[in-house]
C-alpha distance (Angstrom), angle and dihedral (degrees) to the residues before:
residue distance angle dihedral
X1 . . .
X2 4.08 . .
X3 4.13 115.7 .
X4 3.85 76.9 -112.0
X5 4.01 95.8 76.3
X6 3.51 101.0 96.2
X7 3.90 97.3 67.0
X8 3.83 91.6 34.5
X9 3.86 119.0 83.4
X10 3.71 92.3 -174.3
X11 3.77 130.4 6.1
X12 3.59 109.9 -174.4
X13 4.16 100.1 156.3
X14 3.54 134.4 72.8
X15 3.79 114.8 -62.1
X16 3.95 135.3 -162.6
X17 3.98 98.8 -163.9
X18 4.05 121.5 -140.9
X19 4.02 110.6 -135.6
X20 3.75 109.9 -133.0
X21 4.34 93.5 2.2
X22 4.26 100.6 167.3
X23 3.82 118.2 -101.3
X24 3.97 117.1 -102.2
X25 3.89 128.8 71.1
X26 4.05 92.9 -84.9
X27 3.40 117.8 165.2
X28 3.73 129.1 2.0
X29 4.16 117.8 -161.1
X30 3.76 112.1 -175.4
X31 3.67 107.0 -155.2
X32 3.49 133.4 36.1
X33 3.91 94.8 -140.6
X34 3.84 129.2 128.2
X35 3.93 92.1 -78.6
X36 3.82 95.2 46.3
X37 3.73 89.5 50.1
X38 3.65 89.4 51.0
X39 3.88 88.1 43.5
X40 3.43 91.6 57.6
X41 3.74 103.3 41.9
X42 4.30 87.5 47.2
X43 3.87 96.7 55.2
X44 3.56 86.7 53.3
X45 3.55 101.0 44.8
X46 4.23 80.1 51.5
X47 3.40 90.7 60.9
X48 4.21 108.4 -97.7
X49 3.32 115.7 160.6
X50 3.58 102.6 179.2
X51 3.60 125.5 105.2
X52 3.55 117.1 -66.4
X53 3.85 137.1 -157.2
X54 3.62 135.1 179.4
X55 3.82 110.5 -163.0
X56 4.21 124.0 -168.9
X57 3.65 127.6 160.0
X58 4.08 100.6 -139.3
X59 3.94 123.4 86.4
X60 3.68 91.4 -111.8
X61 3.21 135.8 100.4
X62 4.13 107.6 -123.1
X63 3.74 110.5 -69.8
X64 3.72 136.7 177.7
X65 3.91 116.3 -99.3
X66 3.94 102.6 -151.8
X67 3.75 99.7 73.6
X68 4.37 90.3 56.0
X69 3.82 92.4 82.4
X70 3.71 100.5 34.5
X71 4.26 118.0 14.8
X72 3.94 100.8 29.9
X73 3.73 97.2 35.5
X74 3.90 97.0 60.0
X75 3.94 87.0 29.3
X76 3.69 109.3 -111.7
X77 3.81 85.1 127.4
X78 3.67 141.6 56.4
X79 3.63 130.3 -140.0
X80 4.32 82.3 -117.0
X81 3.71 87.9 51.6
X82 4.01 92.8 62.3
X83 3.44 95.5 45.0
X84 4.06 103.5 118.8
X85 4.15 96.7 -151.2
X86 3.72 125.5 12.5
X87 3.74 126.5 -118.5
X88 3.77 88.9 -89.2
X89 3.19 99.5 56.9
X90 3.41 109.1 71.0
X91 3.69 97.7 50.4
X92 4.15 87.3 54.2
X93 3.61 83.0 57.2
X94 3.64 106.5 42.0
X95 3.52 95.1 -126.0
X96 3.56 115.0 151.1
X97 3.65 101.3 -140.9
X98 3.48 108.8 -164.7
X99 4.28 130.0 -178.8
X100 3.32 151.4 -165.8
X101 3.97 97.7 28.6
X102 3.64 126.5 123.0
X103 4.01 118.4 -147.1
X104 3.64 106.9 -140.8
X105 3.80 106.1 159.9
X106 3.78 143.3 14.8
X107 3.46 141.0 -150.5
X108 3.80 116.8 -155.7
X109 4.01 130.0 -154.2
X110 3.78 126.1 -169.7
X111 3.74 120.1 -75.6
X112 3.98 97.2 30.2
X113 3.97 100.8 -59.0
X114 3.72 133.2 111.1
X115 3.69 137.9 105.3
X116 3.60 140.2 -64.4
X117 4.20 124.0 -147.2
X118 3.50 128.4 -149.2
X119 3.65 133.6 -151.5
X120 3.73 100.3 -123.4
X121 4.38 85.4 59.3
X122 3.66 93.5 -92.8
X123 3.88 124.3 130.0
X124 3.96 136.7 -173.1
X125 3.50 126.1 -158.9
X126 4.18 116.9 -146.7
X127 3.67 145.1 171.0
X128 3.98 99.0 -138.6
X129 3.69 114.2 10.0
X130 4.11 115.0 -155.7
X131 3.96 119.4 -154.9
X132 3.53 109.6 -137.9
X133 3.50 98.0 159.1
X134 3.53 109.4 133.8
X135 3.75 139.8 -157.7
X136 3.97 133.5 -60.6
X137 3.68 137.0 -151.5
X138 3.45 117.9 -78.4
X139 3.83 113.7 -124.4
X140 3.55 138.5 -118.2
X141 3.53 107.6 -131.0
X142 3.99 100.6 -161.5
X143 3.97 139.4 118.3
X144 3.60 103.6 -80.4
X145 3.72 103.2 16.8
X146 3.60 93.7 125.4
X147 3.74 93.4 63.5
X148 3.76 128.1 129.8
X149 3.72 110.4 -102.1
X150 4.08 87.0 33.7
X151 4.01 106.1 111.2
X152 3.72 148.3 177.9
X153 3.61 123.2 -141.9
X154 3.80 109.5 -150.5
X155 3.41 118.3 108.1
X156 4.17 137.9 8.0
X157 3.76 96.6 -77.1
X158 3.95 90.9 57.5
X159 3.58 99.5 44.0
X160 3.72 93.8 50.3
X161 3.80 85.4 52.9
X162 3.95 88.3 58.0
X163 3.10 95.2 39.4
X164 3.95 92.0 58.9
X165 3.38 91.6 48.6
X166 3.31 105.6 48.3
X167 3.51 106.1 83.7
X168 4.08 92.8 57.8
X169 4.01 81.9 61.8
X170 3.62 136.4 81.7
X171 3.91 99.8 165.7
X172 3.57 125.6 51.1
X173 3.67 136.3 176.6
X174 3.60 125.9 -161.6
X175 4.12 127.9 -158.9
X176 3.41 104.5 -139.3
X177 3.56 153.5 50.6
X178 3.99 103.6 -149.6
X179 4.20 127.9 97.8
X180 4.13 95.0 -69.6
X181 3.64 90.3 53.7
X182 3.46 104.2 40.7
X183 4.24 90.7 46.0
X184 3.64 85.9 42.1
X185 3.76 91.2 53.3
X186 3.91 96.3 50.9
X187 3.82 88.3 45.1
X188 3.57 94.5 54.8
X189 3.98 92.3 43.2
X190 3.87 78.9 54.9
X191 3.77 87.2 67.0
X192 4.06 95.5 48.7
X193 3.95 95.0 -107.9
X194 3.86 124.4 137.2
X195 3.72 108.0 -107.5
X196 4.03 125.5 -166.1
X197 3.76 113.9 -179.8
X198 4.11 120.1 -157.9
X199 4.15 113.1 -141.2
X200 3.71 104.1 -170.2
X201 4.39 80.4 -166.3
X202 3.44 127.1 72.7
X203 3.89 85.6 -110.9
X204 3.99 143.5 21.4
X205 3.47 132.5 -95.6
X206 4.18 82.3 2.3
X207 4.00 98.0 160.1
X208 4.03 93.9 42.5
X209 4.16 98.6 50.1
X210 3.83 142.8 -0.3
X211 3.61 135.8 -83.3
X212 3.02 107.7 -93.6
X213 4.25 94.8 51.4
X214 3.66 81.9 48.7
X215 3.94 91.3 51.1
X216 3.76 82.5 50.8
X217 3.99 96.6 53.5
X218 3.46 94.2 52.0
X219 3.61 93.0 56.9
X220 3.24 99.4 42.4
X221 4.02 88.8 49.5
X222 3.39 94.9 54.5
X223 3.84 90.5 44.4
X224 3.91 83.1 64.0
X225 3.80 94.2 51.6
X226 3.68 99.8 -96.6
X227 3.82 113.8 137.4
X228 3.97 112.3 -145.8
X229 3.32 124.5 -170.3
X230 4.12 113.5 -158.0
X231 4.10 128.3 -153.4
X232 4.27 85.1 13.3
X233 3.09 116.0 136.1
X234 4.59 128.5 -169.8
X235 3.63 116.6 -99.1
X236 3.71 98.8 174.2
X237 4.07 137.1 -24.0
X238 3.88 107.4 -123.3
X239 3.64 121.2 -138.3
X240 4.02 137.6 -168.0
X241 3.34 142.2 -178.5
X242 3.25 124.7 -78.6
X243 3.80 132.9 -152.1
X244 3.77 97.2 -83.2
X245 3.61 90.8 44.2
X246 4.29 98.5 -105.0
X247 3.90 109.5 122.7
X248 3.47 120.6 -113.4
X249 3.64 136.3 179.4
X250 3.23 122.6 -67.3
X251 3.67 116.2 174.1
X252 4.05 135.1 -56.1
X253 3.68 131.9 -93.9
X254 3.70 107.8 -144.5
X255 4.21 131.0 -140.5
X256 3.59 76.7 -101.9
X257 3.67 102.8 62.6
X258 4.26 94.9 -115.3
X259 4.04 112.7 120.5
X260 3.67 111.8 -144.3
X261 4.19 105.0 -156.5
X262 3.62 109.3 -132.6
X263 4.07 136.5 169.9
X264 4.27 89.3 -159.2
X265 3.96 125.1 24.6
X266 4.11 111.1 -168.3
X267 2.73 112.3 -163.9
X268 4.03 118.4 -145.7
X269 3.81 124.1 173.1
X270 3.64 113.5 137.9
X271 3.88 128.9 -77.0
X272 3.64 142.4 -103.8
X273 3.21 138.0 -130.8
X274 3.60 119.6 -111.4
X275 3.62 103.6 -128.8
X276 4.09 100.3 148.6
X277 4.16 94.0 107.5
X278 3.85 91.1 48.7
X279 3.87 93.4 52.1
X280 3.77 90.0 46.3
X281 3.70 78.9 53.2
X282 3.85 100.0 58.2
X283 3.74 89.0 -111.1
X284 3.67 134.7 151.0
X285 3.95 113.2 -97.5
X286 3.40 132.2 172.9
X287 3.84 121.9 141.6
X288 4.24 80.2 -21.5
X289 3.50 128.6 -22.4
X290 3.52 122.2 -41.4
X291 4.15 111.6 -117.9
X292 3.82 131.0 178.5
X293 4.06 109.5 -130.3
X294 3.67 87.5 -83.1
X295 3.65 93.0 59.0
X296 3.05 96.4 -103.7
X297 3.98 127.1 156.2
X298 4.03 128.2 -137.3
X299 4.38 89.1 -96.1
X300 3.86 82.9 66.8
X301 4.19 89.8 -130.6
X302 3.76 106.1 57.7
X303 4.21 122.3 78.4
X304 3.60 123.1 -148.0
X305 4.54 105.4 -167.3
X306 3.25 133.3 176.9
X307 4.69 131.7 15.7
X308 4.12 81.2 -20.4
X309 3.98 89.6 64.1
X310 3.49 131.2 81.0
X311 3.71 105.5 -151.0
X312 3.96 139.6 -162.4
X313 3.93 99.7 -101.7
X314 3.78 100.0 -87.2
X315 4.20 91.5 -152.2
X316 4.00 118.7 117.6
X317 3.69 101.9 -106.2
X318 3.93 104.2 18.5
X319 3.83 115.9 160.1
X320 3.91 103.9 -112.5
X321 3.23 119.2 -103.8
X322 4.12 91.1 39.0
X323 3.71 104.6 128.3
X324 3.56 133.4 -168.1
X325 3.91 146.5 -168.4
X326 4.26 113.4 -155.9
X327 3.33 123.7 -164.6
X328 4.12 101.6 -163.5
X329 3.51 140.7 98.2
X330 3.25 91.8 -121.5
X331 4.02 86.0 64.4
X332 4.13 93.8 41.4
X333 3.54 95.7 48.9
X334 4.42 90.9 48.8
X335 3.74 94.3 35.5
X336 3.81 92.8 56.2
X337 3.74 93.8 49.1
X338 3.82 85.1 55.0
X339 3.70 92.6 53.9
X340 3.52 95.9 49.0
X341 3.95 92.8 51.9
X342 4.32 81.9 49.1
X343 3.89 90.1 51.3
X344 4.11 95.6 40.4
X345 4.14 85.7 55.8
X346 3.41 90.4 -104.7
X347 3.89 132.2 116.6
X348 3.80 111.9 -123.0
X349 4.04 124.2 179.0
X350 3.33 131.8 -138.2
X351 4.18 96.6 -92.6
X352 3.99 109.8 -136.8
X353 4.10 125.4 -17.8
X354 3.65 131.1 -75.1
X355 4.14 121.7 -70.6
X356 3.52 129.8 173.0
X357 4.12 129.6 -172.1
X358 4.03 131.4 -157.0
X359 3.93 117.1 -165.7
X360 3.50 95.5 -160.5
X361 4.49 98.5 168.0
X362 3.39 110.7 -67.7
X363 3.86 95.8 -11.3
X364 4.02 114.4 93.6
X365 4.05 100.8 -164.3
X366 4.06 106.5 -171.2
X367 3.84 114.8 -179.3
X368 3.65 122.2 -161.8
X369 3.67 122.0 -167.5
X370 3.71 127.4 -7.4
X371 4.01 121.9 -61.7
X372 3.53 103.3 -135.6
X373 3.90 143.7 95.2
X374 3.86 81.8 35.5
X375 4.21 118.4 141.9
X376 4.09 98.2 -173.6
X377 3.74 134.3 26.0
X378 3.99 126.9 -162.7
X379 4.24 119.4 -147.3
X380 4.23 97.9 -141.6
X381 3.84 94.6 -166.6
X382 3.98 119.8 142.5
X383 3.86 90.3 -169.5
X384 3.51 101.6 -101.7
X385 3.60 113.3 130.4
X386 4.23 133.5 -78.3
X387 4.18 85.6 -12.6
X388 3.70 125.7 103.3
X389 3.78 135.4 117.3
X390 4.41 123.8 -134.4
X391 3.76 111.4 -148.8
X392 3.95 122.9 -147.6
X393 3.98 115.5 -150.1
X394 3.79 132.0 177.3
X395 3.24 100.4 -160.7
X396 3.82 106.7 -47.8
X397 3.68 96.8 -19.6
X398 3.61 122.7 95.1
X399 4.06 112.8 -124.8
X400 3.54 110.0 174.2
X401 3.66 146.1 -21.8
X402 3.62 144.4 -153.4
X403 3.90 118.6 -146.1
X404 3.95 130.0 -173.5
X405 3.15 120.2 -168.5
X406 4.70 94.2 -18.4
X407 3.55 105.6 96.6
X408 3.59 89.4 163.5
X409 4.40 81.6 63.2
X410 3.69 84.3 47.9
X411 3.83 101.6 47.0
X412 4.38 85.0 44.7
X413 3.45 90.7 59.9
X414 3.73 115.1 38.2
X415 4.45 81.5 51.9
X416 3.60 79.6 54.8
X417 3.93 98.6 49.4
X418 4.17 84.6 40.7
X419 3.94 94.0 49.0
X420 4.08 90.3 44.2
X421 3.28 82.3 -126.0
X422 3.99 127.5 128.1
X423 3.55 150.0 -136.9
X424 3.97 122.7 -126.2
X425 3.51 106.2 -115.4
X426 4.10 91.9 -149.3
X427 3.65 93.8 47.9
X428 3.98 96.7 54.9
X429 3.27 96.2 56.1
X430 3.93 87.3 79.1
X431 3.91 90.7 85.3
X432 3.69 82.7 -167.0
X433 3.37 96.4 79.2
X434 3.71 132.6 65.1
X435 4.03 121.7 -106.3
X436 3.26 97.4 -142.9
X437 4.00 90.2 65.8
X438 3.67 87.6 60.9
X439 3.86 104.9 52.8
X440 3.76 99.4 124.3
X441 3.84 125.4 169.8
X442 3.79 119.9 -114.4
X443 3.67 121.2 -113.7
C-alpha cells in the first residue's frame, strides 16, 4: 500500500507511491497535465512539505503534448521520450502520482479542504485542491462524425490511434485550419500521403496571428503539397463498407457540395476547456475558470492553472478587466509557478509575457505577445528564403510579433514586451540591424 493510504479511502488506479510523503490530506492537484506537473514540482522546490498528490485520469504517466502532431506522429519520438519526469522522480519528490481516475464531484469543508470523488469509487481527502484539468477537443457535430477512421488529435490515446492507422491510408483530410492541423498536415506530407485541410475561416491560424502571416502559411502550405480549402465548411463525413462489412470513412462532402475521398478524417477545430467539475463546484466559469492573478478561483481557496483557467491578461500595460485563457506551455509552466507562490503564502507574478510556437515542417513560427489592439504592422524580411518576422505596434509600442524561422526577432521582442520597453518602429525596418540593439524604454 502507497505512503498515500491514509488520506485515500479507495485507490483503485494506477499509483506511483512517495517514500516518506507527510501525514494529512495536503494538497490535492487534479490533472496530471503540463501545469500540474509544474505545480507539483514548484511547491516543492518552495519548500512544502505536506503531502502531495498529482491526480490525472489517462494511463500515462504526464507527457508533453507538442510532439503528438509533429515528433511522435512521423516517429522521431518515442512514447519514453515525451515522458515529462522519469519514474524516479516522483518518489524523490514525494509526489504521489496517481492515474487513471476521473474527478467527478467534490465535497468542500471550511477554509479550502474537503474531498474529491472519483468515478471508479475512489475518493481523496485534501486541504487545498488545485484544478489542473485542462482542455478537450472540440467536436464535430455532423452526420457521420462518429465513424471509424474519423479522429481527434489531443492527447496520447488519440495520436496512437492515428498513428496506427495511418499506414492503411493514402488520403487524408483534416477539419481545421489552426496549429494541430496545419503541423499535422506537414507531418503527414512527411510520410508521402495526400493531405486536404478544411478552414471553416476565410484564413488559417486567424485567431493566433495576422493576415498577412496567415497569407504566408497558406502559401507556403500549398508550396508543400497540402491542398487547403478556405471559408469551407463539413456537411457530412461519408462512409463505406469495408471488407468485413463495418463502415468506415470514406471521404467528406463539403457545405459546398464537393466530396473529398478520404481513408482518415481528423478532425481539428480548437479545444475547450473542461470546466464541468468547477461548475459542479459553484465556481466562476466563463470561457475557463475565472482566477484572480494569484490563481485564484471565485470560492477564494481553490486554484484553477493552466488552458482550464481564465486569467487576468498577464501583458505589461493591459487595461484591467482584460482577461484571457492561454493554451501554451509557455503559460502552464508560468501560471503554475504563480500558484505555488499563492499556496506557499506568498505573492508570485506572472514571470515574462505570453509566447506560443508552431513547428509546422521546416517552418519554426514563435509568437510573442498577443496580436491585437494593434494600428500598424512592419514585414522584417531580408529576402532570404521561408524567414521573416511581422511586428504589431499600437502606436509606438510594440505588441506582438510573429517570427518564422528568426528567433533572434523573436527573443528581441518578447525582452521588449517583458522589460515594458519598446522597439522604434522606423528603426526596425533596417533588417540589417539587430532588434535587440533597439529595445528602448518608453517615456
Amino acid at each position: 500500500m502507497s505512503a498515500a493510504s491514509s488520506s485515500v479511502r479507495a485507490q483503485p488506479g494506477a499509483t506511483t507511491p512517495a517514500d516518506g510523503a507527510a501525514s494529512g490530506p495536503g494538497m490535492l492537484i487534479v490533472g496530471a497535465s503540463q501545469s500540474g506537473v509544474q505545480l507539483a514540482g514548484s511547491l516543492r522546490a518552495l519548500g512544502y512539505e505536506g503531502r502531495l498528490t498529482l491526480l490525472g485520469d489517462e494511463d500515462h504517466r504526464p507527457y508533453q503534448r507538442p510532439p503528438l502532431s509533429k515528433a511522435f506522429l512521423h516517429g522521431d519520438m518515442t512514447r519514453d521520450q515525451m515522458v515529462l519526469r522519469n519514474a524516479d522522480y516522483w518518489a524523490e519528490h514525494r509526489i504521489n502520482l496517481v492515474r487513471n481516475e476521473r474527478i467527478e464531484r467534490v465535497e468542500r469543508s471550511a477554509g479550502g479542504s474537503g474531498t474529491a470523488f472519483a468515478a471508479s469509487g475512489a475518493s481523496w481527502d485534501f486541504d487545498r485542491l488545485v484544478l489542473a484539468v485542462g482542455a478537450r477537443a472540440r467536436r464535430l457535430d455532423v452526420p457521420g462524425e462518429d465513424l471509424p477512421g474519423t479522429l481527434y488529435l489531443r492527447n496520447a490515446d488519440d495520436a496512437l490511434a492515428l498513428r496506427a492507422q495511418v499506414p492503411q491510408a493514402q488520403q487524408i483530410v483534416i477539419v481545421g485550419g489552426g496549429f494541430v492541423g496545419l503541423e499535422t498536415a506537414l507531418s503527414l506530407r512527411k510520410l508521402g500521403k495526400e493531405v486536404t485541410v478544411l478552414a471553416h475561416g476565410e484564413r488559417l491560424i486567424g485567431r493566433a496571428v495576422g493576415r498577412e502571416t496567415s497569407a504566408y502559411f497558406l502559401r507556403a502550405h500549398r508550396e508543400r503539397g497540402v491542398q487547403i480549402r478556405l471559408n469551407t465548411g463539413v456537411r457530412r463525413i461519408l462512409g463505406t463498407e469495408d471488407g468485413d462489412g463495418a463502415d468506415r470513412v470514406s471521404g467528406v462532402e463539403t457545405t459546398g457540395g464537393e466530396v473529398i475521398p478520404a481513408q482518415i478524417v481528423l478532425l481539428g477545430i480548437g479545444a475547450v476547456p473542461n470546466t464541468e467539475l468547477a461548475e459542479s463546484m459553484g465556481l466562476l466559469c466563463e470561457d475557463g475558470v475565472v482566477v484572480d492573478d494569484q490563481a485564484v478561483a471565485s470560492d477564494g481557496t481553490t486554484l484553477a492553472v493552466g488552458d482550464c483557467a481564465n486569467l487576468p491578461n498577464p501583458l505589461p500595460g493591459a487595461e484591467p478587466g482584460d482577461r484571457v485563457r492561454l493554451e501554451s506551455v509557455n503559460n502552464a509552466i508560468e501560471h503554475a509557478k504563480v500558484a505555488a507562490y499563492s499556496l506557499t503564502g506568498r505573492q508570485g507574478e506572472y514571470a515574462g509575457i505570453p509566447w506560443f510556437w508552431s513547428d509546422q515542417g521546416d517552418l519554426k513560427l514563435q509568437i510573442a505577445g498577443l496580436s491585437r489592439g494593434y494600428d500598424r504592422t512592419l514585414l522584417r524580411h531580408d529576402g532570404t528564403g521561408d524567414r521573416f518576422s511581422m511586428l504589431y505596434y499600437a502606436g509606438d509600442q510594440v505588441v506582438a510579433a510573429d517570427c518564422v524561422n528568426v528567433p533572434l526577432d523573436f527573443m528581441a521582442v518578447r525582452a521588449a514586451l517583458a522589460q515594458g520597453a519598446t522597439i522604434p518602429y522606423e528603426q526596425a525596418t533596417d533588417t540589417s540591424v539587430r532588434l535587440k540593439t533597439l529595445i528602448t524604454t518608453q517615456t
